[in-house]
N, C-alpha and C positions, 0 to 999 in steps of 0.2 A: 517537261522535257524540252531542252534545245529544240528549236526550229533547224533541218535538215536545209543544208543549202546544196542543191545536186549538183553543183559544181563543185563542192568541194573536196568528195569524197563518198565512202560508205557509209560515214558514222555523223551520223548528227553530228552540231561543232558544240561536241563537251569541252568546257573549260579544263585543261589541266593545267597543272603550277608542276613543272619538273623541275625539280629539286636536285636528282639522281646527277652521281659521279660518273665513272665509268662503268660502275657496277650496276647499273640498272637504268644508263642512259636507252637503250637498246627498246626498253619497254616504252617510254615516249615519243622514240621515233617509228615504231608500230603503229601506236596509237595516230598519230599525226600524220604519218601514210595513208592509214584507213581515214582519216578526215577531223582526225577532231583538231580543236581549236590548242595548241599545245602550246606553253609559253614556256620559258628557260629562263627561271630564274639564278641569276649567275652573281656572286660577288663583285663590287664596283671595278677590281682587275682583271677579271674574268674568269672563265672555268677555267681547271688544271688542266682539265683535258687541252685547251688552246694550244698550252704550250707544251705538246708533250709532239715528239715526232713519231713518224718521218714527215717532214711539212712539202708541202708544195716545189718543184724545185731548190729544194734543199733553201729555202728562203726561210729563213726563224722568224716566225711573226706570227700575232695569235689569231689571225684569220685564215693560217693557210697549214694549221695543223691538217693531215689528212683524215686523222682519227675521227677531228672534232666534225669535219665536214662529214665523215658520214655517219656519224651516231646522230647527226641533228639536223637531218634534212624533214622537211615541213614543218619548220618550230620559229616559233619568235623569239625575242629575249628583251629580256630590261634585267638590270643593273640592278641589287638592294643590298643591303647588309643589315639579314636579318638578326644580326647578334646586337645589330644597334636597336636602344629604343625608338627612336622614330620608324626605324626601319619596321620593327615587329611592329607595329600600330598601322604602315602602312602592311605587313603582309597579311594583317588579320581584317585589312579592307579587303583586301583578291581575294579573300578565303570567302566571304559573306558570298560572293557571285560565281565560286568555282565549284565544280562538277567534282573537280580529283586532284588529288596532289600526290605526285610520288617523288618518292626519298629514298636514300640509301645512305643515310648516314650511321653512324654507330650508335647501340640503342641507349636510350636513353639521352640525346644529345639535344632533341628538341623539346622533349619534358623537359631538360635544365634552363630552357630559352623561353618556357613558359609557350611552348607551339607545339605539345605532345598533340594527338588527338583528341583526350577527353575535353581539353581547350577547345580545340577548334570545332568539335563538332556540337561545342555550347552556340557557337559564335553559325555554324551551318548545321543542320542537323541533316541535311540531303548527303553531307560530303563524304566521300571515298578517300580514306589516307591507304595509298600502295606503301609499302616497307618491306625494300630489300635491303638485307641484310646477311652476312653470311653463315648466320647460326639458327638466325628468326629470332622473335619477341624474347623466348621465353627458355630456359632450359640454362644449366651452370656455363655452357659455352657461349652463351647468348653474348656478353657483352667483349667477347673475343674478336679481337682483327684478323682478315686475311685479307691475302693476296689470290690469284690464279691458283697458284702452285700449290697453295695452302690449301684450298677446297678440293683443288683434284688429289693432294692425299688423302684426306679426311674423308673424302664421300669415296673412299675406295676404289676409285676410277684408273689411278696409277698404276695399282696391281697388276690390271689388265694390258697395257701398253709398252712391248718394249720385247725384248730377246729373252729368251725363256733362263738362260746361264747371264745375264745379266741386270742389271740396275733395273727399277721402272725407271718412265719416261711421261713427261708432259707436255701431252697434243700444245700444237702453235696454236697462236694467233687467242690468246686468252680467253678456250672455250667456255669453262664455268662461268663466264659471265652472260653467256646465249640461256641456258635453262629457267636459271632465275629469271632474266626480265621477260622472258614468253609467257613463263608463267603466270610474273605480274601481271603482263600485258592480255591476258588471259580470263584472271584472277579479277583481276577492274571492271573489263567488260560484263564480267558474271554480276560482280555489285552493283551494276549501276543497271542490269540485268533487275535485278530485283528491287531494287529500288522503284525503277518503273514500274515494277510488274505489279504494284498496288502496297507493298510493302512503306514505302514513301521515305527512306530512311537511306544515310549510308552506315557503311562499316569500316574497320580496317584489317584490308590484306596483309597477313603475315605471311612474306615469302622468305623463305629460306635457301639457300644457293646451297648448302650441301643435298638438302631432301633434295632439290631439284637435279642434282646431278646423279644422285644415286637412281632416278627414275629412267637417266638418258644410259646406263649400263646393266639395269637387271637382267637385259634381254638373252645375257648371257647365263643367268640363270646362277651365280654364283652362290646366294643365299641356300638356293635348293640345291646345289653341289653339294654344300658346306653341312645344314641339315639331314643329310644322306650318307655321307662320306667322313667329313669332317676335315676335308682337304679345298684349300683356295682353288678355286679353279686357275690354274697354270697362264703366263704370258706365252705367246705364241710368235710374238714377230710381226710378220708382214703375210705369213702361210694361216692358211685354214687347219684350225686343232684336231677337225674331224673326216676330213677332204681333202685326198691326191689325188693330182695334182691341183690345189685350188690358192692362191695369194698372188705376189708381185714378182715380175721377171725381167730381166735384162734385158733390153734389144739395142739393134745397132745405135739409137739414137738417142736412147732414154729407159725408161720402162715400161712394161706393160703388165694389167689384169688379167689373169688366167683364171677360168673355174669349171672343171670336169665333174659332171656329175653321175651320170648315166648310164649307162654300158655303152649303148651308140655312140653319144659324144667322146667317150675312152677310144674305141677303135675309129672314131674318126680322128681324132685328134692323133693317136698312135700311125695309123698311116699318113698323114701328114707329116708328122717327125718323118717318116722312113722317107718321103718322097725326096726330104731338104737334107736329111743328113745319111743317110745310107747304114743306118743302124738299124740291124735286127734285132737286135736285143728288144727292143719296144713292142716288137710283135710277138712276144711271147706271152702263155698261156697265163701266165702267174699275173701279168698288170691286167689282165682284162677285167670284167666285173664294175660295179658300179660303187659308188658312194662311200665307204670308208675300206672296199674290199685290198688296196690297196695301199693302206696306212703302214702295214707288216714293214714294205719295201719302199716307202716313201723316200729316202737317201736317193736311192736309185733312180729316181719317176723324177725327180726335180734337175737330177745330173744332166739326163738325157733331156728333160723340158727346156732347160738353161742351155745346151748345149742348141736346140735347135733356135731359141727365140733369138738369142746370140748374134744368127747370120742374118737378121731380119731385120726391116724396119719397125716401127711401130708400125705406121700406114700400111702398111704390108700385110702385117699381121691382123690388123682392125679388117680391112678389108678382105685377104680371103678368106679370114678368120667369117665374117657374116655371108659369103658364100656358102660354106661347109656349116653353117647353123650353129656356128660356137661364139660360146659367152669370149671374146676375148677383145679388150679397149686399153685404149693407150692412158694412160697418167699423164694431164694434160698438165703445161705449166701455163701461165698467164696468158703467153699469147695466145695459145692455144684455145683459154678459155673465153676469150674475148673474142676471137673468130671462129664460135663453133657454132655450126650453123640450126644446130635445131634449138640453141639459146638464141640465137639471130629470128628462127621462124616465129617463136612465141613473144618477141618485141619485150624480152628480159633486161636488158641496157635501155639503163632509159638518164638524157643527157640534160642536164639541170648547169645554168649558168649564173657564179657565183662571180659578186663583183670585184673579189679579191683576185680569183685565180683563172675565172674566165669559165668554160665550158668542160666540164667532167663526164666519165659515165661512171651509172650506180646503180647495181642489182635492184632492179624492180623487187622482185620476191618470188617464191614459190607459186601464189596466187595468181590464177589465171580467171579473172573476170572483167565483163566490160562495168559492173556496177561495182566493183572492190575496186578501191584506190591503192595510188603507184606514190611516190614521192613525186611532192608538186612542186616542192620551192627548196635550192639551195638549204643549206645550214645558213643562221642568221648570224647579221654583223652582232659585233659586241652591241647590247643595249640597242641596239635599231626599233624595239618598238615602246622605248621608253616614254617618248613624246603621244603615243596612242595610246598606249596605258594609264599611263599616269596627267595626262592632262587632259583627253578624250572619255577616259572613262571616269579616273577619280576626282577629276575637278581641279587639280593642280594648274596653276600658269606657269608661263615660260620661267615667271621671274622665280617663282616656289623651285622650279625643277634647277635655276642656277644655283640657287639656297643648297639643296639636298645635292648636289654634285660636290659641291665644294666641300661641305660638312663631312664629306664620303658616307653619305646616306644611300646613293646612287652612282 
């Protein structure tokens, strides 16, 4: 086992070689968070991810991709083109010294380059290959592409999202790409888990981004809808399928989170309406009741909800809203989220200064401990630890490293 440097983290410093796109960058910047040693091995022009925006002050340049900078904080990088021979000769040197390597290419792509695993793991036999992929190893869809869009159809997650008389809809910000690498990222630590644990050997993780996203919506329970009924369970919007008044509401500034559950909370919340808008209708008999008693008249319950949230702030609503002991928060946008204060209390921003673009902030993470690591360093320059890799560890000189630049080996 790697010698644990306690400055650098939670995780011992395992060698990994990320390989991974964007489809499973996510799982080495975890990894490299928690401490391990993570290198970014990127083609001699660098990752796609570089050039892909929104960049830095709208500056196009491959160091001030925003993306790139945060899928690749606490990671190195050198430069190879592993489809070159020399270059495969050189990566099945990192391989003899690496802990893990994760990938997200199309299957089958590094068997053809003579770097499946069965290869590598002749050449290490401790090593850990992650593989994310969006079908996994094995199965007739296996050697199938996707996109975002493509996985949130396929893993049935679509179904769920969107206006019940309309289209699905596909969550921003390219979720199906969070499950798979957690997963990996998850899945690695388990291997190298047992590897230690007297086994002495690695394996390779087969992750698959649909299984993994079908995991992040069962909770909805659609499968046991469907063996029950024989009916999809329904989109619903922005409201609770089972709960009036419970979803998103208007107010004078933005929106806001409503959710009634109780009977208490109904007539608190109900005289609250009466106070702001002088409607009686809300204090009748028929809304009172608790948790779906009121689904019959839901039309009604959301009219008068909307009507009152309407004359309100959010802030208004947040606050006398935890007064009167009701579930009710604002839909925060960026600035909002950036200056709120119990993300402030738990020191969640945490500011890493890169020397392209200077000083950023960048969600720590969920993890609140003083012994689990936070991101320690920027995303790395193109190839910045070429000259420590390749001449510090593999014995190359300056003059070999001009060699292998020019060749476009590096």
């Amino acid at each position: 086992m790697p010698d644990k440097e306690s400055e650098a983290g939670f995780l011992p410093r395992y060698r990994v070689l990320d390989l991974a796109d964007e489809k499973g960058s996510y799982c080495g910047k975890l990894l490299g968070d928690l401490g391990a040693d993570v290198i970014k091995v990127e083609p001699p022009g660098g990752d796609k991810v570089r050039f892909r925006g929104p960049f830095h002050k709208n500056d196009v340049h491959h160091e001030k991709s925003l993306s790139f900078l945060y899928f690749n904080t606490s990671k190195g990088s050198i430069t190879l083109n592993i489809e070159d021979s020399t270059g495969k000769a050189i990566f099945k040197r990192l391989v003899e010294s690496a802990d893990v390597v994760v990938e997200s290419f199309h299957v089958g792509y590094l068997a053809g380059l003579g770097l499946g695993y069965p290869a590598l793991r002749k050449i290490n036999p401790r090593l850990v290959m992650t593989s994310i992929t969006p079908f996994g190893q094995k199965g007739p869809q296996s050697g199938y592409k996707a996109t975002d869009i493509n996985i949130m159809a396929l893993s049935g997650y679509m179904q769920l999202v969107g206006e019940p008389d309309q289209q699905p809809l596909v969550l921003g910000g390219e979720q199906s790409f969070y499950p798979g690498a957690q997963y990996a990222a998850v899945g690695t630590l388990a291997a190298l888990f047992y590897r230690e644990g007297g086994a002495g050997k690695g394996q390779q993780v087969d992750v698959s981004m649909q299984e993994a996203m079908i995991t992040y919506w069962h909770e909805q329970t659609p499968v046991a809808m469907w063996n029950k009924t024989k009916e999809n369970v329904a989109r619903v919007g922005s409201m609770d399928a089972m709960v009036t008044p419970c979803g998103l509401y208007p107010c004078k500034d933005g929106w806001i989170s409503l959710c009634v559950v109780t009977p208490l909370e109904w007539d608190t919340l109900a005289q609250w309406i009466y106070e702001v808008t002088r409607n009686e209708e809300v204090l009748q008999e028929q809304y009172k009741g608790g948790l779906i008693s009121r689904m019959p008249v839901r039309d009604m319950v959301n009219v008068m909800v909307i009507d009152f949230t309407d004359r309100l702030t959010a802030r208004e609503l947040f606050l006398e809203g935890q007064k009167r002991k009701l579930v009710v928060m604002p839909v925060n946008d960026v600035p909002s989220v950036l200056n709120d204060a119990q993300l402030s209390s738990r020191n969640f921003w945490v500011e890493l200064d890169h020397p392209a673009v200077g000083k950023l902030k960048y969600p720590k993470g969920p993890l609140y401990s003083e012994d689990i690591g936070v991101p320690r360093k920027a995303a790395p320059l193109l190839g910045e630890d070429n000259e420590r890799i390749y001449c510090g560890e593999l014995g190359y000189s300056s003059e070999d490293l001009a060699v292998l630049r020019t060749t476009g080996v590096i």
